[in-house]
C-alpha positions in Angstrom: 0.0 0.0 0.0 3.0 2.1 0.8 4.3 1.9 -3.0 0.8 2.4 -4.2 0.2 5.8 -2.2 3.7 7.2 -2.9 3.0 6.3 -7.1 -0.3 8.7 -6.3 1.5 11.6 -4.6 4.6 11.7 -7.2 2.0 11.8 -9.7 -0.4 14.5 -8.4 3.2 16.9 -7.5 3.9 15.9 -11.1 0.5 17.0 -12.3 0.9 20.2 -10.8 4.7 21.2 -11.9 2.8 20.6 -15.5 -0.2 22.6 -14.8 0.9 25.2 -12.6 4.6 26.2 -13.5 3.4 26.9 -17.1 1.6 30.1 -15.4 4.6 31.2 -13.9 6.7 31.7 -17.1 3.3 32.5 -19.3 4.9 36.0 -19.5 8.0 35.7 -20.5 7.3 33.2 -23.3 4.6 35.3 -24.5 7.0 38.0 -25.2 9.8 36.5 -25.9 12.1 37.3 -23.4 12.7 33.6 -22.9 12.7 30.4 -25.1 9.8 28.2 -24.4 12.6 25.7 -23.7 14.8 28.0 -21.6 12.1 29.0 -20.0 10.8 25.2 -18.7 14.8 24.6 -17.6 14.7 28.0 -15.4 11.3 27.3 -13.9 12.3 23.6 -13.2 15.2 24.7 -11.5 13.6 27.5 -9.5 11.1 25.1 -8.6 13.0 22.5 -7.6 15.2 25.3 -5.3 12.3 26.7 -3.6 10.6 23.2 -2.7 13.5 22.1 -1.4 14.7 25.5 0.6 11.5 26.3 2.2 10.6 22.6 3.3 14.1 23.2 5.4 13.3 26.6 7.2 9.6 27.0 6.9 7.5 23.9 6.4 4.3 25.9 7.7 2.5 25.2 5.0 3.1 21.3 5.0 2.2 21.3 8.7 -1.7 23.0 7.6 -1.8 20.4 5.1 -1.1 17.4 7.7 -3.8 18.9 9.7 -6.3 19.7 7.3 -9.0 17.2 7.9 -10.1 13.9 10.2 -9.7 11.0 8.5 -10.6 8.8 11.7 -9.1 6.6 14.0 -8.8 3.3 11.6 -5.4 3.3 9.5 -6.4 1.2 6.8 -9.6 3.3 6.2 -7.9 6.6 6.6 -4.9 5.9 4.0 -8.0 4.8 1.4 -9.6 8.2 1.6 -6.6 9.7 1.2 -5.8 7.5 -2.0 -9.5 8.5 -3.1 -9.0 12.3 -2.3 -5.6 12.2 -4.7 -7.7 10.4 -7.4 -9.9 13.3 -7.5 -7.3 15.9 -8.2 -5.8 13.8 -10.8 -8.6 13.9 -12.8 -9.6 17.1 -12.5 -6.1 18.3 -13.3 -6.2 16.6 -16.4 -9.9 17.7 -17.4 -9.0 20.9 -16.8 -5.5 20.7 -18.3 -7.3 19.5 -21.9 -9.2 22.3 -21.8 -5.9 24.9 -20.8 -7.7 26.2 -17.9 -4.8 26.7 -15.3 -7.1 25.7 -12.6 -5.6 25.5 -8.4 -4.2 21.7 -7.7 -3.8 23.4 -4.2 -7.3 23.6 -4.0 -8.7 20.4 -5.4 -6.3 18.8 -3.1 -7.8 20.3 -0.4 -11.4 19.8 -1.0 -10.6 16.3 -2.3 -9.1 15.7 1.0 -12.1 17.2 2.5 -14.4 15.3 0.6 -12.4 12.1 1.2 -12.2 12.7 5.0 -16.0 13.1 5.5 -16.5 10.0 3.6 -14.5 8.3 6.1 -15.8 9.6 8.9 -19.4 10.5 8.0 -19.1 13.7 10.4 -18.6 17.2 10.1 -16.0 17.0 12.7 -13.4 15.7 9.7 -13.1 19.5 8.3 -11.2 21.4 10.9 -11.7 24.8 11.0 -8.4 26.1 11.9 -6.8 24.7 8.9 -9.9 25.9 6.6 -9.7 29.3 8.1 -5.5 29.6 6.9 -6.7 28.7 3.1 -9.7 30.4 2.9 -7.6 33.7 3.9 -5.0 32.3 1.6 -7.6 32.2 -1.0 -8.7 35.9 -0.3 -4.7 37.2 -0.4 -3.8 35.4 -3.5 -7.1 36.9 -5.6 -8.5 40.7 -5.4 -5.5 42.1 -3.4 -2.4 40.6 -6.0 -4.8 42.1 -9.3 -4.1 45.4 -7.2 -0.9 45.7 -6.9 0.1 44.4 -10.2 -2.5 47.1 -10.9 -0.5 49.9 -9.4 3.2 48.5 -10.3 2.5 48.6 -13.5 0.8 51.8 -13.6 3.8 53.1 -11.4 6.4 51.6 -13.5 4.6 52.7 -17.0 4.3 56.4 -15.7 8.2 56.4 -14.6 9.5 55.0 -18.1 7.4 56.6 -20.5 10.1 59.5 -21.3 12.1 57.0 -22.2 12.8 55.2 -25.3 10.8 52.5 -25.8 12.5 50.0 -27.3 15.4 50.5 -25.1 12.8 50.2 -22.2 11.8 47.0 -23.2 15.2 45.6 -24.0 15.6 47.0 -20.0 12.8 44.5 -18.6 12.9 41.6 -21.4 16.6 41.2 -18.8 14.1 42.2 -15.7 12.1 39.0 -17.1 14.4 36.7 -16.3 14.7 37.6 -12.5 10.6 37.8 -12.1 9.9 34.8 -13.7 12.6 33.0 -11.7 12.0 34.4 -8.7 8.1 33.3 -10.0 8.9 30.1 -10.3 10.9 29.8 -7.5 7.8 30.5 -5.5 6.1 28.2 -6.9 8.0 25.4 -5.5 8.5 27.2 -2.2 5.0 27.2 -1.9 3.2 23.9 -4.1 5.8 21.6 -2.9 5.0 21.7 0.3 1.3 20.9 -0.1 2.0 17.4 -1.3 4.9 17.3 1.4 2.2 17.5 3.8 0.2 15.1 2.6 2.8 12.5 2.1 3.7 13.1 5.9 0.0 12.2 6.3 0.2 9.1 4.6 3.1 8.0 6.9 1.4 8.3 9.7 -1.5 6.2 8.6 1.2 3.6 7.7 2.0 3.8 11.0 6.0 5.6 9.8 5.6 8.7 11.2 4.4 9.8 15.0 3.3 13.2 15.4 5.7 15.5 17.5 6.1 19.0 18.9 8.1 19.7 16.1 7.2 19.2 12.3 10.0 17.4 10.9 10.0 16.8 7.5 12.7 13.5 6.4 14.9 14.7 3.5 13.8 11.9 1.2 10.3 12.9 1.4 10.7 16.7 0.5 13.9 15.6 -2.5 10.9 13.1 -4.1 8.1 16.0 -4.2 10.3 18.1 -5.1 11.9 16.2 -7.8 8.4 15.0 -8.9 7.1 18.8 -9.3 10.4 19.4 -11.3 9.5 16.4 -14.1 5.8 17.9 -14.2 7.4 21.3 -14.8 10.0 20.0 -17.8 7.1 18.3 -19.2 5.7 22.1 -20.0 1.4 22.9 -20.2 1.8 24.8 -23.6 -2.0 25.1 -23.3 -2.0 26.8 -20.3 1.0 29.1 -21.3 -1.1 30.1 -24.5 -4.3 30.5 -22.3 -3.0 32.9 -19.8 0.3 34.6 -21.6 -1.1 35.0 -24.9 -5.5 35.1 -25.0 -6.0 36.4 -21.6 -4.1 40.0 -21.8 -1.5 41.1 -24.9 1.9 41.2 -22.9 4.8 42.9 -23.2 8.3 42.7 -21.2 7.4 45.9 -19.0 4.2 44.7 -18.1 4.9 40.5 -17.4 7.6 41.9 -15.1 5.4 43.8 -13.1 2.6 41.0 -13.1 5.2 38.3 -11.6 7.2 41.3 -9.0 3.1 41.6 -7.8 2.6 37.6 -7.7 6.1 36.7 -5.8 5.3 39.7 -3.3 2.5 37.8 -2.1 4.0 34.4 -2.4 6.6 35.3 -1.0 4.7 36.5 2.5 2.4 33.3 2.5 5.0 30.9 2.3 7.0 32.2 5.2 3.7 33.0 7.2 2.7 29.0 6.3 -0.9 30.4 4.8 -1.3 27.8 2.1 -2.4 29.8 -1.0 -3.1 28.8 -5.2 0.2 30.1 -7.0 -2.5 29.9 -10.2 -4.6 32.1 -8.4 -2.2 34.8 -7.6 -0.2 34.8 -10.8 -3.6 34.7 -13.1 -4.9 37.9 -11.1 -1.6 39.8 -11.4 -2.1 39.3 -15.3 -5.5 40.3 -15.0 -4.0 43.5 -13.0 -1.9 44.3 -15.9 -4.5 43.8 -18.1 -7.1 46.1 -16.7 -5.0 48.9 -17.8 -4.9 48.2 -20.9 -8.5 47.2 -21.5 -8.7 46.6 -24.9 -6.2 43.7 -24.8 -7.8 42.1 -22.3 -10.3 39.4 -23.7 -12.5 39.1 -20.6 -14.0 35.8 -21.8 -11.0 33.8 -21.3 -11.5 35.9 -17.8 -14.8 33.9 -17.3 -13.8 30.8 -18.1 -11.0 30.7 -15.6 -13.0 32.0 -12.9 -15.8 29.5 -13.9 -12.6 26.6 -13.3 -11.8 28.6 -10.0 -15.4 28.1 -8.8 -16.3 25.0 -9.9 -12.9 23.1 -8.5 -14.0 22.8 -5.1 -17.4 21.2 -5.4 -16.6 19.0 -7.7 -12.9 17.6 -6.3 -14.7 17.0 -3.1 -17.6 15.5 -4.8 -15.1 13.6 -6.8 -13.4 12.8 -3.0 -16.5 11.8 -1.5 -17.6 9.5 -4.1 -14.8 7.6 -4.4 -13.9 7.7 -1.1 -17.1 5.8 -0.4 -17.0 3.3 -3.3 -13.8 2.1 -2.1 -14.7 1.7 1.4 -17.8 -0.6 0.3 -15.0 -2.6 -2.0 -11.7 -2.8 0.3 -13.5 -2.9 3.8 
């Protein structure tokens, strides 16, 4: 059971690196700045940094994910819901990835879980509040306030260069591009990786290899095979999802993907060290969307709706998706 669960979590970090990096280089292979191939090798790398980096100092967000639901007192049945719950976000990554929508995997994995949990349980008691609380404010950072400040950089930024030449200006940030996506990407990892850390974690405990302590220590080999999983989801690109958000959603340029990822990281950046699990997708699609409300007629507000349609419609139906499963096979295994 131990091989089958760790072949699940590899391949839901996988799934991710494959539908959520894309959205953190979006920009700067929608203008150019970067190869679509030099851009994949920098956000692997960056991802594969920050996963491994911030599972070290500041697992926070790991230890919300270990606690995010009650999956019971029996082993056996709590390890199946958990199986069921990643399921659930495998297939809806994939749905969703057909379609190029660059939907949360933070989120279906937490209302899978959820979903899963109650199944187990058949009690209310499984969703603990705490935990909910940190994601749901995660949720609320990572959305209105990031489309903002992307808002107001690049306003800032637009108003400060526009004496200058613009090509040169552009040549300027296409260099800038490389820092923001890294740093992006980075991000990414710091933040993602530690999602499926935590959950992994979980799984150990159910297998009885793992006892809960004062402190939340992570082992090494756990965070290296997220972390390494993300980084093959990430090489294996979402050129979809690139196209979707860099390209359809909002006519880029250098000046302005810089701004969207410096607005992004910001918040990323204080999440992650505050342990408030939050979507990178979210954050880095609304600090496009920032960018693009100044320049409205670029903006092609019906790719808008359909990603905020995907936004909505991931948590009902990965903890549907949780539930159901989760119940089918406890009626087959037990």
């Amino acid at each position: 059971m131990h091989a089958f669960f760790a072949i699940l979590i590899i391949a839901v970090a996988m799934v991710n690196g494959w539908t959520d990096a894309p959205s953190a280089i979006a920009g700067c292979v929608s203008t150019r700045s970067l190869t679509p191939k030099a851009a994949l090798v920098l956000a692997a790398v960056c991802n594969f940094s920050g996963a491994v980096l911030m599972a070290v100092f500041r697992p926070g967000v790991a230890e919300t994910l270990y606690g995010i639901a009650d999956f019971g007192d029996d082993p056996s049945s709590a390890l199946i819901s958990l199986c069921c719950a990643l399921i659930s976000v495998i297939i809806w990554a994939s749905v969703a990835c057909i379609f190029g929508l660059p939907t949360s995997e933070s989120h279906a994995l937490i209302s899978g879980l959820t979903g899963a949990a109650f199944a187990s349980n058949m009690s209310f008691g499984a969703i603990r509040q705490g935990e909910w609380s940190s994601v749901l404010l995660g949720m609320l950072i990572s959305t209105l306030p990031v489309l903002i400040f992307s808002f107001v950089i690049y306003r800032v930024t637009s108003k400060m260069f526009a004496e200058q030449d613009r090509r040169r200006t552009m040549r300027y940030f296409k260099r800038v591009q490389f820092i923001s996506a890294g740093s992006s990407a980075f991000l990414h990892g710091a933040q993602d990786s530690q999602k499926f850390i935590g959950v992994y974690m979980l799984g150990l405990s159910f297998l009885g290899k793992y006892s809960e302590s004062e402190n939340f220590e992570i082992p090494l080999y756990v965070t290296i095979i997220c972390a390494a999983a993300m980084t093959m989801g990430t090489m294996m690109g979402g050129s979809r999802i690139i196209k979707k958000v860099g390209c359809e959603m909002t006519r880029l340029d250098p000046l302005s993907s810089s701004a969207a990822d410096t607005a992004s990281s910001a918040f990323l950046g204080v999440c992650s060290y505050l342990g408030i699990p939050t979507a990178t997708t979210h954050a880095k699609t609304c600090a496009l969307m920032g960018v693009g409300l100044f320049k409205k007629n670029d903006t092609d507000f019906r790719v808008i709706s359909q990603i905020f349609l995907a936004w909505f419609l991931t948590f009902p139906i990965c903890a549907l998706m949780g539930f159901l499963l989760s119940l089918f096979a406890h009626h087959l295994f037990l």
